[in-house]
C-alpha positions as CSV (number, residue, x, y, z in Angstrom):
1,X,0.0,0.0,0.0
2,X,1.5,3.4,-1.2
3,X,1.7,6.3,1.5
4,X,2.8,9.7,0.9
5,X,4.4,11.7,3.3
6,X,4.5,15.7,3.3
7,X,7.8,17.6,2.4
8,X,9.4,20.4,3.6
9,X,13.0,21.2,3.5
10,X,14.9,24.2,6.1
11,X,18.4,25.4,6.7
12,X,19.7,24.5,10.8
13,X,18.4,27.8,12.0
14,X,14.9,27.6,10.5
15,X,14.1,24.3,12.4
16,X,11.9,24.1,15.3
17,X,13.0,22.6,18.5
18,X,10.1,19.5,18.1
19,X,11.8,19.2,14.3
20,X,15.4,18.7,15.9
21,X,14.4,16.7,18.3
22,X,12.9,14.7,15.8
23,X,15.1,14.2,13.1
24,X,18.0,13.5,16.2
25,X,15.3,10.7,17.4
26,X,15.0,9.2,14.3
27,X,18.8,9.5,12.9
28,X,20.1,8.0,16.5
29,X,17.3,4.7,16.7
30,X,18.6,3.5,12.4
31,X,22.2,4.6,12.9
32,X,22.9,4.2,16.4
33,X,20.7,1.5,17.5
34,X,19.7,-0.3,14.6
35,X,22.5,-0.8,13.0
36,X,24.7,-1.0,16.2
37,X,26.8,1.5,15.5
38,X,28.8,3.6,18.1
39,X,29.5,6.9,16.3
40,X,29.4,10.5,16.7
41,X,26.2,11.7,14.7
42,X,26.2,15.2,15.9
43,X,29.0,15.5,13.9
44,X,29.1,19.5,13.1
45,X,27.9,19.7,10.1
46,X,24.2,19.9,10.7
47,X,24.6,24.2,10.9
48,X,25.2,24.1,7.2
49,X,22.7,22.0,6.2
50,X,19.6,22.3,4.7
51,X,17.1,19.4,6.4
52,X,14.5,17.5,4.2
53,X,12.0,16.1,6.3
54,X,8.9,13.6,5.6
55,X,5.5,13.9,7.5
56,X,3.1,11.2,7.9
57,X,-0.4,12.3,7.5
58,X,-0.4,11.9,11.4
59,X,2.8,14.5,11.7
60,X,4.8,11.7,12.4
61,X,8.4,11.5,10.5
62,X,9.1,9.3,8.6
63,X,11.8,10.5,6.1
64,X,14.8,12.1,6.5
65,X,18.1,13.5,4.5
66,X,20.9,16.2,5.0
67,X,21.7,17.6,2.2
68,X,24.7,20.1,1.6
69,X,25.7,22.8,-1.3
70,X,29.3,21.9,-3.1
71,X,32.2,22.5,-1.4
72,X,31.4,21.3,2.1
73,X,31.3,17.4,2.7
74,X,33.1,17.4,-0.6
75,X,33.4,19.2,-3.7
76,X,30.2,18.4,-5.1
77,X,26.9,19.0,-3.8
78,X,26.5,15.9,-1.3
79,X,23.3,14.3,0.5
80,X,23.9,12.4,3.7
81,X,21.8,10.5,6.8
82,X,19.2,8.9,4.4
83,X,17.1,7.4,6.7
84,X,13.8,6.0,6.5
85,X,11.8,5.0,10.3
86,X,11.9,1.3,11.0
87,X,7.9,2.0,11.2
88,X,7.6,3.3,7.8
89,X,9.6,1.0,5.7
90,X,8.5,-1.4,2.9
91,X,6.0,1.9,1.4
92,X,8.4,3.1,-1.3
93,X,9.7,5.9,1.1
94,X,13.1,5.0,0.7
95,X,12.7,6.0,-3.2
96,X,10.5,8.9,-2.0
97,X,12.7,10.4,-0.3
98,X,15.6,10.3,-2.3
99,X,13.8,12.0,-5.4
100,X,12.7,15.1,-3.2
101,X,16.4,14.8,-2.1
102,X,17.8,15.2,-5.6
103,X,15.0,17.8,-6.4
104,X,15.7,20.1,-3.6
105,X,19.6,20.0,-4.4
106,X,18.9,20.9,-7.8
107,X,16.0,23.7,-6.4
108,X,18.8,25.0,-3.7
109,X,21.6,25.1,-5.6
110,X,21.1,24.5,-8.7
111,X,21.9,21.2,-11.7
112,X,25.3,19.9,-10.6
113,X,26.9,16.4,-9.6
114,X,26.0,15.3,-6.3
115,X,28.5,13.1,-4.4
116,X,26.9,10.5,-1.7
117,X,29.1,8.3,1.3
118,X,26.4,5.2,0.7
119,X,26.4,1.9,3.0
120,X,27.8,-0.6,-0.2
121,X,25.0,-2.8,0.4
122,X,22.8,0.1,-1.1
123,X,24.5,0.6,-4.1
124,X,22.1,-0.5,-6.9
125,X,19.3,1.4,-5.1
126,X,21.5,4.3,-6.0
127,X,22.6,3.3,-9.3
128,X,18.7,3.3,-10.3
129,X,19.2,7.4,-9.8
130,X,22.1,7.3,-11.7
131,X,24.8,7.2,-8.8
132,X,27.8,5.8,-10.0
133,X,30.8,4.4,-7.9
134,X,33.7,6.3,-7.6
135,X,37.2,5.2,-6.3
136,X,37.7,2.0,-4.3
137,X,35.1,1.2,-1.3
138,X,35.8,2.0,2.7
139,X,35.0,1.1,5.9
140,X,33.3,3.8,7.7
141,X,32.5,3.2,11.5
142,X,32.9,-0.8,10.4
143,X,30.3,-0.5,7.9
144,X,31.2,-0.8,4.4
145,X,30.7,2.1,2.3
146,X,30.6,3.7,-1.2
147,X,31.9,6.9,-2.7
148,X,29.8,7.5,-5.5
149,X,28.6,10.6,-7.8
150,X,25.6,11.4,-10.2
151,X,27.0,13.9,-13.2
């Protein structure tokens, strides 16, 4: 069954408190908890951010990405903590969520390659937005990872 969650995107200092709070909740429980993971999340970075965030039709969230203009996590526009809640997964969110990603990079700062840090096990879900691998793979906090770019 298809749901479809409300968008809005914000820099840092246009978030609400309940909105931090929030997207912290969510990002800590998948890459903290879930995926056992000892790691510093608050990682200073989320001030020059903007923050895509996806509502349930009960105000619930449900979606979430970082995304940054070029020259900042690298020299490409980037989009980082792709997260989908444990609650909402299995509706086609994931995919959701990465297409207002790409749409709001291109809206914020305009057509340009985007470069993405993405957990190797996801890497044909990426290569269906035209991601392609770049360089040889990592570990990052002991979980494999991917650098990878769309032109």
């Amino acid at each position: 069954m298809p749901m479809t969650l409300t968008w809005t995107h914000k820099p840092f200092p246009a978030l609400t408190l309940p909105e931090l709070y929030a997207l912290l909740q969510l990002r800590s429980e998948v890459f903290v908890v879930e995926q056992t993971c000892a790691f510093q999340d608050i990682d200073g970075q989320d001030q020059a951010a903007w923050h895509l965030l996806g509502y349930t039709e009960g105000g619930e969230l449900a979606a979430y990405a970082r995304l940054f203009g070029p020259g900042i996590s690298y020299p490409e526009a980037s989009i980082g903590r792709v997260v989908v809640s444990p609650r909402f997964r299995r509706y086609g969110l994931g995919r959701q969520l990465l297409q207002e990603a790409l749409a709001t990079v291109a809206a914020q700062f305009g057509p340009q390659p985007i470069q993405i840090g993405a957990q190797q096990y996801l890497q044909q879900f990426y290569e269906d937005f035209g991601f392609r691998q770049v360089g040889e793979g990592y570990l990052e906090d002991g979980i494999p990872h991917l650098h990878m770019v769309r032109p």
